[in-house]
N, C-alpha and C positions, 0 to 999 in steps of 0.2 A: 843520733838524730831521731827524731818522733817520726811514725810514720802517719801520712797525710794519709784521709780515706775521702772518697768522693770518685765522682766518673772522670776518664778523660777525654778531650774534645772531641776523638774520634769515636769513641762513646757515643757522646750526645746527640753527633751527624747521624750515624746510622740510627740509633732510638728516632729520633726528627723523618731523616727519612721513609722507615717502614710506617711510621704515623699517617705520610701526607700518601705514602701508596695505599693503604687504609682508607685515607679521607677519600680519594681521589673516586676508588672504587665504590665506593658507599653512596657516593653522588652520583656517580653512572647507575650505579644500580637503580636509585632512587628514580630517576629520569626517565627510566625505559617504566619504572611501576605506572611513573605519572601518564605517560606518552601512551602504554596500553592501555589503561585505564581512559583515559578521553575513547579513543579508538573505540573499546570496547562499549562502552556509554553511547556513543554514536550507531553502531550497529544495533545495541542491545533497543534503542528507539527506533530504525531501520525497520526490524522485525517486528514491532510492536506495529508500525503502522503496518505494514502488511499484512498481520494478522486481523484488525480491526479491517481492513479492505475486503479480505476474503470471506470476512465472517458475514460484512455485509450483503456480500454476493452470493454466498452461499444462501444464506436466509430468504433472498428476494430471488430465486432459482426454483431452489427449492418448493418456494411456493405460487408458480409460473402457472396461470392459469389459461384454457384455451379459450381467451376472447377476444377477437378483434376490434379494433381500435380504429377512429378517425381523427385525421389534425385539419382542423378548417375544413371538413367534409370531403378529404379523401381519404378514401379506406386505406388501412393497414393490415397487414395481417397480424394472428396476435405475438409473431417472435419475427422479429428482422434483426437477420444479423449477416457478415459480414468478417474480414479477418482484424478489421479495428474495431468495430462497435458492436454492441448489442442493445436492442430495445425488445420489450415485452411487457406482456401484462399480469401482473401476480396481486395477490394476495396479503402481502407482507403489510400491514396499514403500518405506515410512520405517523399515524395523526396520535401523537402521544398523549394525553391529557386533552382529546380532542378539542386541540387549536381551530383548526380548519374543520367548515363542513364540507362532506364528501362522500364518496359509497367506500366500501370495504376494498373494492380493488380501485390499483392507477398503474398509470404507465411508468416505467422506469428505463433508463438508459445509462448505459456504463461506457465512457470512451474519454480519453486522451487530451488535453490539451498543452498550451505552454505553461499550467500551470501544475498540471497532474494529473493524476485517475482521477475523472470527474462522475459520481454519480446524480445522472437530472431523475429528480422526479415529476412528476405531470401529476396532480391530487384527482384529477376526470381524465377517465382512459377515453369519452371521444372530447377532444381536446380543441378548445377554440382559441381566435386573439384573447379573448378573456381572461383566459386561465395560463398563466404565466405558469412554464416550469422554474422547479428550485434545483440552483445547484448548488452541489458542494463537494469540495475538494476533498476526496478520503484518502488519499496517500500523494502528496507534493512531492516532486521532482520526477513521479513516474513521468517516461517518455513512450510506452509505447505499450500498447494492447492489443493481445492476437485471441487470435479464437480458432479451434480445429474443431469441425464436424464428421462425425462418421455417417457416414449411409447405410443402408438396409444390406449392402451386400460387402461393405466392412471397408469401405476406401476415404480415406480419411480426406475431408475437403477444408476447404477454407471461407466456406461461405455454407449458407443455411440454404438448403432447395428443398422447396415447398411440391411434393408429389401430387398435392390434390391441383394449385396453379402448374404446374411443369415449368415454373420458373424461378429463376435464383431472387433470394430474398436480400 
C-alpha cells in the first residue's frame, strides 16, 4: 500500500484552534490600544486646557497692578477676591491688533460658572452700563475655583483682607 501524506483531523483542530486563541488575543490586545488611546487623547486635551487657563492667569497676575476701580461709581479696591473669585486690575492689554479703544490697563475677573472657568474682561477699569464685559470660557466643565491667601504673619486665609480698609475684600 502507498503511504498517504497530509495532516490528520486532529491535526487540523488543534492548528485551527491555537489560530483563533492567536486571533482572539490579538483583538483584546488591539481593543485596550484603541480604548487607551481615546482615554489618553481625552486627558492629553484635559491638560492642554488647563494649561492654557493657568498661562492665562498667570500672565494677568503677574501683571496686577495697584489701581483701584469703580463699577457704576462705586469704588473698588484694585484686588477683591474671595475663595471663588478673583477680580483686579493688571496690565496684561488683550486689545490684540488693537480692536478696541482703551487705556493699557482693565479689569479682569476669574470665577466659575455652569459652563466653566470663565475669565471676564472689563476694557475700562472704572467701569460703567456702557462698557459691557467679555467673557470667555478658558477651560469647560471646570466646576469650582478656590483661592488661598497668606497674611503677613503666615496663616493661610480664604478670602483677601485689605489692612489699609481692616476689612475682607
Amino acid at each position: 500500500k502507498p503511504k498517504k501524506s497530509g495532516f490528520t483531523l486532529i491535526e487540523v483542530l488543534i492548528a485551527l484552534m491555537i489560530f483563533a486563541f492567536v486571533a482572539v488575543m490579538t483583538s483584546i490586545g488591539l481593543r485596550n490600544i484603541t480604548s487607551s488611546q481615546t482615554i489618553l487623547s481625552a486627558r492629553n486635551t484635559t491638560i492642554s486646557d488647563v494649561q492654557l487657563a493657568m498661562s492665562l492667569m498667570q500672565q494677568d497676575l503677574t501683571q496686577m497692578v495697584n489701581r483701584s476701580a469703580t463699577v457704576n461709581g462705586e469704588p473698588q479696591t484694585s484686588l477683591l477676591a474671595n475663595a471663588g473669585a478673583i477680580s483686579f486690575t493688571t496690565a496684561n492689554n488683550p486689545n490684540i491688533g488693537g480692536a478696541f479703544a482703551h487705556s493699557d490697563l482693565f479689569r479682569v475677573k476669574y470665577f466659575t460658572n455652569n459652563q466653566g472657568l470663565v475669565r471676564q474682561i472689563n476694557l475700562f477699569v472704572d467701569a460703567t452700563n456702557k462698557s459691557q464685559p467679555i467673557n470667555e470660557v478658558i477651560l469647560p466643565g471646570a466646576t469650582d475655583l478656590s483661592f488661598k491667601f497668606i497674611n503677613s504673619t503666615g496663616q493661610i486665609l480664604s478670602y483677601w483682607y485689605s489692612q489699609i480698609t481692616n476689612s475682607l475684600m
